[in-house]
C-alpha positions as CSV (number, residue, x, y, z in Angstrom):
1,X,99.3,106.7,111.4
2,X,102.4,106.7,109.3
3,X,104.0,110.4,108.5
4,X,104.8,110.3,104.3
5,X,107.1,112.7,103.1
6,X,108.0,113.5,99.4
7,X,110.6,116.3,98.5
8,X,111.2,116.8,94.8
9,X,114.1,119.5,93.1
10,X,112.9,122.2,91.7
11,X,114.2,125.1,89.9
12,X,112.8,128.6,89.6
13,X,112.8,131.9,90.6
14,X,112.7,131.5,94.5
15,X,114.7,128.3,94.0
16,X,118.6,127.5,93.6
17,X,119.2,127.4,90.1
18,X,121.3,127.5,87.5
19,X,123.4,129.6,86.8
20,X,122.9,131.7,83.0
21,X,124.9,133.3,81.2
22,X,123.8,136.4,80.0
23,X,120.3,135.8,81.4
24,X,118.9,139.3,83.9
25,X,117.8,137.0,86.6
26,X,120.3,134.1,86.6
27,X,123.4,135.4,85.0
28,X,123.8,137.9,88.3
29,X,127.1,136.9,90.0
30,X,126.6,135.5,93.6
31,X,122.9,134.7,93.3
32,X,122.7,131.4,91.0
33,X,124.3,128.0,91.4
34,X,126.8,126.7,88.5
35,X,125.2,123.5,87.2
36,X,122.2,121.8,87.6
37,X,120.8,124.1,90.7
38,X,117.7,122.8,92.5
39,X,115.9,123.1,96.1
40,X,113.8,120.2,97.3
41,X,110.4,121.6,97.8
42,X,108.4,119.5,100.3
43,X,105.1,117.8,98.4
44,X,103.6,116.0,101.3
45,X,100.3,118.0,101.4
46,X,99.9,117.0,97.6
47,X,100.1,113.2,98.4
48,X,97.3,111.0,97.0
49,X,99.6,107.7,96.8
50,X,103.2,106.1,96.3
51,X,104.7,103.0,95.7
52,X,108.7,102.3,96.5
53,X,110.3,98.7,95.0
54,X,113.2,97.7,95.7
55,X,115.8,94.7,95.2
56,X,115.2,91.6,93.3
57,X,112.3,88.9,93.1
58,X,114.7,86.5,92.5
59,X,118.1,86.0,94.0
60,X,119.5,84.0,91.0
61,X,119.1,87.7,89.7
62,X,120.8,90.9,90.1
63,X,119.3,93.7,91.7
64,X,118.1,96.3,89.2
65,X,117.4,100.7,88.9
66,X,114.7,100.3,91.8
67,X,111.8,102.3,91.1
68,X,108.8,105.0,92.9
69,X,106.2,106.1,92.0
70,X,104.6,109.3,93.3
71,X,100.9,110.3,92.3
72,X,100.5,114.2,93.6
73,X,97.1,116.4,93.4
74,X,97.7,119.3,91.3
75,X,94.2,120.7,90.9
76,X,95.8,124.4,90.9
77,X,98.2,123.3,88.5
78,X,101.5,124.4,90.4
79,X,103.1,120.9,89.1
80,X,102.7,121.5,85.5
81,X,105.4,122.9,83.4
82,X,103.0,125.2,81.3
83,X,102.1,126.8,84.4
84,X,104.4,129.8,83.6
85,X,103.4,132.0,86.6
86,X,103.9,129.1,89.1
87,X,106.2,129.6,91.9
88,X,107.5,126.1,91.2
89,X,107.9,126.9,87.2
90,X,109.0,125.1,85.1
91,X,107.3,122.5,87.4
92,X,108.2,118.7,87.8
93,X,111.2,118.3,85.4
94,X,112.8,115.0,84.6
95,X,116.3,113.9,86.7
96,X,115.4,116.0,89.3
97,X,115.7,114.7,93.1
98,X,113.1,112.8,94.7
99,X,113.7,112.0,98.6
100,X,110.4,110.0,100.4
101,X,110.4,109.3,103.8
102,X,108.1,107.5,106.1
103,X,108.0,108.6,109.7
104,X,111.3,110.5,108.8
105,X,113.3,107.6,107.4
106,X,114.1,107.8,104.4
107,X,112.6,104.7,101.9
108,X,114.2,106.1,98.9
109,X,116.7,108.5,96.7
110,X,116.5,108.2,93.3
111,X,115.5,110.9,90.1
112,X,112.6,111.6,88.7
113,X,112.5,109.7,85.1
114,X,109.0,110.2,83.9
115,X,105.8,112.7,84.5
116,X,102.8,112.2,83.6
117,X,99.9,115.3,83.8
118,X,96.5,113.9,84.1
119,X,93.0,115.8,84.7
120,X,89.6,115.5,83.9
121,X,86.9,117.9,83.0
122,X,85.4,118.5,86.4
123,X,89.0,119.8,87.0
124,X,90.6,116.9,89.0
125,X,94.3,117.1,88.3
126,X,96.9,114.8,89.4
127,X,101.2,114.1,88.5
128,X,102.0,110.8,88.5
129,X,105.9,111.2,88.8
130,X,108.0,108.1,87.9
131,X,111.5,107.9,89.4
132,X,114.4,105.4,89.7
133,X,117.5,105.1,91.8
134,X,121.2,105.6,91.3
135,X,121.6,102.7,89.1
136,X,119.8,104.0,86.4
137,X,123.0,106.3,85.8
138,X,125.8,103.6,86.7
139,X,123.9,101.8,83.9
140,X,124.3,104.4,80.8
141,X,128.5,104.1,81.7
142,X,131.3,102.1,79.7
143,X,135.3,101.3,80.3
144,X,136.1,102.3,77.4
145,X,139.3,100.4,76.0
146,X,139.0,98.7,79.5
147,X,140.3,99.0,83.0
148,X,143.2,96.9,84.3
149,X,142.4,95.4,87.6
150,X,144.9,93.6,89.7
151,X,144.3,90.4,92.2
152,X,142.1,92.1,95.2
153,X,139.1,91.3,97.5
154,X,135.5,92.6,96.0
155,X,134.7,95.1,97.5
156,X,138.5,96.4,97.1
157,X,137.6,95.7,93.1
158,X,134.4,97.6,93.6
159,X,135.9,100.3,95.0
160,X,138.8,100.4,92.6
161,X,136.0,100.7,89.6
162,X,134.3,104.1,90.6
163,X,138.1,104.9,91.3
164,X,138.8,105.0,88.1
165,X,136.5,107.6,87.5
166,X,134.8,110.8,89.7
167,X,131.6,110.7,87.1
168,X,130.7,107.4,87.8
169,X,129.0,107.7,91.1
170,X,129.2,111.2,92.4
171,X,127.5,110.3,95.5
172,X,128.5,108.5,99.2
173,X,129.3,104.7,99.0
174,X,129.2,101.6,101.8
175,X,131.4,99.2,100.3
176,X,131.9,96.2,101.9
177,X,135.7,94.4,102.4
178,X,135.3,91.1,100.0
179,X,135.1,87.9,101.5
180,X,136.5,86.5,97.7
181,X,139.8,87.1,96.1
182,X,139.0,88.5,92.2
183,X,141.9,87.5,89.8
184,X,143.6,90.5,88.4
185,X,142.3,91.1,84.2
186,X,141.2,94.1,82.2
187,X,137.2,95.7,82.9
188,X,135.3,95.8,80.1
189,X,131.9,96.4,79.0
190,X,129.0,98.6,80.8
191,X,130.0,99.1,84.5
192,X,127.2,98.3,86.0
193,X,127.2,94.7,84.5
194,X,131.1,94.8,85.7
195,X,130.0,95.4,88.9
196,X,127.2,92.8,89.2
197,X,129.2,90.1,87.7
198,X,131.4,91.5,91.0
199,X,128.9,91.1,92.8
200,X,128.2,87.5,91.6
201,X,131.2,86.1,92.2
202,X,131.3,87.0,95.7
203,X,127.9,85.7,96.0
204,X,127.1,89.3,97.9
205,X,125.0,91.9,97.7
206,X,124.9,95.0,95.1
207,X,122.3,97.6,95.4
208,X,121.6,101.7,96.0
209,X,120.6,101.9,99.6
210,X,117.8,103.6,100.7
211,X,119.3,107.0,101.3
212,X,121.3,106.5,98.1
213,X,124.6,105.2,99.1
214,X,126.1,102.7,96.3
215,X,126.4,99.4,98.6
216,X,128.0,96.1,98.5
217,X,127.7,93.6,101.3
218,X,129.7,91.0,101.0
219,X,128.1,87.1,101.0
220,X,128.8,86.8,105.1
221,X,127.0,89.9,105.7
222,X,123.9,88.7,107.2
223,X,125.6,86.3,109.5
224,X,128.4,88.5,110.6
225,X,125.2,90.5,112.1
226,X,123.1,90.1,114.4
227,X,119.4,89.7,113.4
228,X,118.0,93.4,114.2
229,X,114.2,92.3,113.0
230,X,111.5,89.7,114.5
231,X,108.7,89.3,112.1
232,X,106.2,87.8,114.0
233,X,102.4,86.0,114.7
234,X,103.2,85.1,118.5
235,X,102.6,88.6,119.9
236,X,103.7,89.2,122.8
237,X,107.2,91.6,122.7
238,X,107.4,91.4,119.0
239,X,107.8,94.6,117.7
240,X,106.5,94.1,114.4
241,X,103.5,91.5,113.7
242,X,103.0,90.3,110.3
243,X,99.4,90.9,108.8
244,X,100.2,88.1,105.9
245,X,102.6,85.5,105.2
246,X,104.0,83.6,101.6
247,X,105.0,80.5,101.6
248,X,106.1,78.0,98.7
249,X,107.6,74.7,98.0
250,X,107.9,74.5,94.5
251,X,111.3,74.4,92.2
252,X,111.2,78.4,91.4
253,X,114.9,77.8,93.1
254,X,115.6,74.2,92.3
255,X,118.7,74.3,90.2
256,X,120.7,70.9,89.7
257,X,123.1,71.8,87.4
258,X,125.7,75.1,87.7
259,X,127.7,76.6,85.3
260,X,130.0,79.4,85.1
261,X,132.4,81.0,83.3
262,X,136.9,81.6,84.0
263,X,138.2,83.7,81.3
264,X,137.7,80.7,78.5
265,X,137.3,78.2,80.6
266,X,133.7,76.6,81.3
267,X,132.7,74.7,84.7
268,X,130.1,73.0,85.8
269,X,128.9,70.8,88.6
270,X,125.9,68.5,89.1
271,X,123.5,66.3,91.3
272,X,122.5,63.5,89.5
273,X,120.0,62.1,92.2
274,X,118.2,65.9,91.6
275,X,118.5,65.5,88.0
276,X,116.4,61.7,88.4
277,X,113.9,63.2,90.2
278,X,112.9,66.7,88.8
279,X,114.7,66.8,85.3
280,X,117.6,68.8,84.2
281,X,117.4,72.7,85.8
282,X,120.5,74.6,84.9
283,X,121.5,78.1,86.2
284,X,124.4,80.2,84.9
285,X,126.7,82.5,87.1
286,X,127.9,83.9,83.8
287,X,131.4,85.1,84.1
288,X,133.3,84.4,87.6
289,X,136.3,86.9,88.5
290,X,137.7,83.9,90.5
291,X,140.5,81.7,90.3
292,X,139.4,78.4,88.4
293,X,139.5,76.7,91.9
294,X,137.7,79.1,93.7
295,X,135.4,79.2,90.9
296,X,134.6,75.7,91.0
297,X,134.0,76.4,95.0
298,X,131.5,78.7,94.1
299,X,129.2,76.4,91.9
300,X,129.3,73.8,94.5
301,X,128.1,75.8,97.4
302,X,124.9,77.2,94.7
303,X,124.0,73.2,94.4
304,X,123.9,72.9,97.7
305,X,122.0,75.4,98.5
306,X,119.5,74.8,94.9
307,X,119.5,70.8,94.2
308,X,116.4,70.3,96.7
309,X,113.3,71.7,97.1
310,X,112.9,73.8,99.9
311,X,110.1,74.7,101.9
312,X,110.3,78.5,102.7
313,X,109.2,82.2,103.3
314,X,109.6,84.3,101.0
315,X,106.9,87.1,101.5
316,X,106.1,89.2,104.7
317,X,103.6,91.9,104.5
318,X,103.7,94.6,107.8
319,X,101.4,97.0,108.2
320,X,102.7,100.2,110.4
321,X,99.4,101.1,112.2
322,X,99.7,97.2,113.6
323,X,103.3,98.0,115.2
324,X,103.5,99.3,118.5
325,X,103.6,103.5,118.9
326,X,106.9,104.8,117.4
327,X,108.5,101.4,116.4
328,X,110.3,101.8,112.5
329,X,112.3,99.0,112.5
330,X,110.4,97.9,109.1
331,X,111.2,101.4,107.6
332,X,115.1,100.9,108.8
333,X,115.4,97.8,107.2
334,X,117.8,97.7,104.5
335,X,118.3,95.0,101.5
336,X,121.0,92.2,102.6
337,X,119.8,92.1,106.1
338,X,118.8,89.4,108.3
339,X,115.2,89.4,109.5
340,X,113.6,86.2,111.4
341,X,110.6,85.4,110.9
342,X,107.8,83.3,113.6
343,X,105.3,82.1,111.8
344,X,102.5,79.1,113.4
345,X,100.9,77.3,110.2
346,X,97.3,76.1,110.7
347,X,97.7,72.6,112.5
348,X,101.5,73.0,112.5
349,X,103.8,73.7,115.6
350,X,105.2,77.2,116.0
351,X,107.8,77.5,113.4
352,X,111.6,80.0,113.3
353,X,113.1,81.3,110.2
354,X,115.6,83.2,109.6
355,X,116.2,84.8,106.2
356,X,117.8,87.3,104.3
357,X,116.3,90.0,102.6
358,X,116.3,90.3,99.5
359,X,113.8,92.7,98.0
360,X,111.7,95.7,100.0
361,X,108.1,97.5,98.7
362,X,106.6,100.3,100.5
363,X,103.2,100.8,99.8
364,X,101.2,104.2,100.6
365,X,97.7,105.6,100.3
366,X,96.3,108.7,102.0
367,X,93.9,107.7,104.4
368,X,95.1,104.6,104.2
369,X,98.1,102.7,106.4
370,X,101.5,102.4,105.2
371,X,102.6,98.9,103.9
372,X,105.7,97.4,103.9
373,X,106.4,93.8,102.4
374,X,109.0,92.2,102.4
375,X,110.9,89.9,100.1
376,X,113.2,87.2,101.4
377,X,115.3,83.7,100.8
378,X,116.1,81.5,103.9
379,X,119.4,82.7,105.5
380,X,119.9,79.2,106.5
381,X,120.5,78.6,102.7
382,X,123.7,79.7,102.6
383,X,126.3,77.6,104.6
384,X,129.9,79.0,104.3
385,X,131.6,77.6,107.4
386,X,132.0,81.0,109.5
387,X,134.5,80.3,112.8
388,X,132.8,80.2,116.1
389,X,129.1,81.4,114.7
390,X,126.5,79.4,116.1
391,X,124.9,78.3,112.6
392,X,128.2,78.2,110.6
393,X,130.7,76.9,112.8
394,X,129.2,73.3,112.9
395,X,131.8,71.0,111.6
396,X,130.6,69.1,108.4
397,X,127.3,71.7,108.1
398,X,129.3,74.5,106.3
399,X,131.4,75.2,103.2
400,X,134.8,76.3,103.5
401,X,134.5,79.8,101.9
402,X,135.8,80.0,98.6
């Protein structure tokens, strides 16, 4: 049976905290912590459920503030911030720390946003504690008059933006080197939209990883590693079975017509065969940091990869008391990853995908097995011509990398 963890920060008198001016407890030199002070206070007795969601449903979309959600007993009222004799006073408090781990890895950083105290007469008395990642901060920020950018690679431009300044991410980073030159200009606007509109003109991978780290991965990323994760219905060495798979063939991702956005300048590109048969479906890359060429590059590799229907995964559930003893390759899994997936349709021959992921939910209930599902779009989908690999390399299967 899976191991959940839940540390929250706390502040109170057996706690960090901060320091006070003038105050007999906390204004003592040497004894508080200037700032917000905390101590993460391990809640994992107090469990009754959690939920963890991560990524994006769709990968037309950017990936948003991920969120948890934490439900905790509190029958003797520790949690509560009108609990003034607590130990834990003042109790759950919002933008404090929440860490949850499964088996000891970590699923997710992020600060707690909202609490909510409910009980009922016979005295049953649980916190529901809402909390959200790193982007929910990245998202309140602005440039100002604007940030002048010269030419660089993406991940050189993402670094270059929380360069600018210490308060925009205060914690650790894993930024990617760009496999897209961005033109040099002036950022504008909320950061966080900067940095996704980054993001989409690489055609890569923006997120808060699961122990917090800002990441970018660039749009090679799953190809440039080796699959570490065989989702799987054959048995056998498999280290992770599936207990259900989704499936679809529908025109969710069926876009014939791309546009996009260089400085003034709008592009498009079409399939007029698509068009015939399934109507007009246009999808926007908003504003592209690229040169007009490369920028034109970029819409033509989405049509190829959108303009037909495509039979794919995109849903595996795994349940951990399923996996063999000790195996938590599901709970090391990270967003922009390559998983493959074996999967043998009623009446249909064994079948091999392999896919990216692209969205990760953890599900927990005490008592219960731990649930992880995850979301994904076929890896095969995106053909940049990568030298030597296997899949890339082909001649006349790839596209030269914009």
């Amino acid at each position: 049976m899976t191991v959940a963890k839940v540390e929250i920060g706390f502040e109170g008198p057996a706690r960090a905290v901060a320091f006070r001016l003038d105050d007999p407890v906390y204004g003592l030199l040497d004894t508080g912590t200037l700032g917000i002070g905390e101590a993460l206070v391990d809640l994992s007795d107090r469990i009754v459920s959690l939920t963890v969601r991560r990524g994006r449903a769709d990968d037309t979309e950017p990936s948003q503030a991920r969120r948890a959600q934490v439900t905790l007993r509190n029958r003797d009222g520790v949690l509560d911030p009108l609990n003034t004799p607590s130990r834990l006073y003042p109790g759950v408090e919002p933008r404090r720390t929440v860490n949850i781990y499964a088996d000891d890895k970590q699923v997710f950083s992020g600060f707690v946003d909202d609490i909510n105290l409910d009980y009922t007469a016979g005295g049953d008395a649980v916190v529901q504690v809402s909390a959200s990642d790193g982007f929910s901060r990245l998202a309140l920020a602005t440039f100002g008059t604007g940030l002048a950018v010269s030419a660089e690679d993406s991940g050189a431009r993402v670094s270059s933006v929380l360069a600018s300044d210490a308060d925009l991410w205060t914690g650790t980073t894993d930024i990617d080197t760009g496999d897209s030159t961005l033109t040099a200009g002036t950022a504008t606007g909320n950061v966080l939209a900067y940095l996704r509109q980054v993001a989409q003109s690489e055609g890569g991978f923006l997120f808060v990883s699961r122990d917090g780290k800002l990441t970018f991965r660039n749009r090679n990323n799953p190809a440039q590693n080796p699959d570490g994760l065989t989702l799987s219905d054959a048995g056998g060495t498999a280290c992770t079975p599936y207990t259900s798979i989704r499936r679809n063939a529908g025109v969710e991702d069926l876009y014939n017509v791309i546009k996009g956005t260089v400085g003034e300048t709008e592009l498009s590109t079409s399939d007029q065969d698509s068009i015939d048969d399934y109507g007009v479906r246009d999808l926007d890359l908003g504003d592209l940091f690229l040169s007009a060429s490369d920028a034109q590059d970029r819409l033509d590799y989405e049509l190829a990869k959108r303009s037909r229907p495509l039979t794919r995964v995109f849903a595996v559930e795994v349940d951990q008391l399923s996996t063999p003893s000790g195996c938590t390759k599901t709970l090391d899994h990270e967003l922009g990853e390559a998983v493959t997936v074996v999967f043998t349709p009623p009446g249909v021959a064994q079948q091999t995908e392999t896919a990216v992921v692209i969205a990760i939910e953890h599900l927990f209930t005490v008592g219960q097995s731990w649930r992880t599902v995850f979301g994904m779009i076929p890896r095969d989908g995106s053909p940049f011509l990568i030298l030597d690999d296997v899949t890339y390399g082909l001649l006349d299967t790839g596209t030269l990398a914009f």
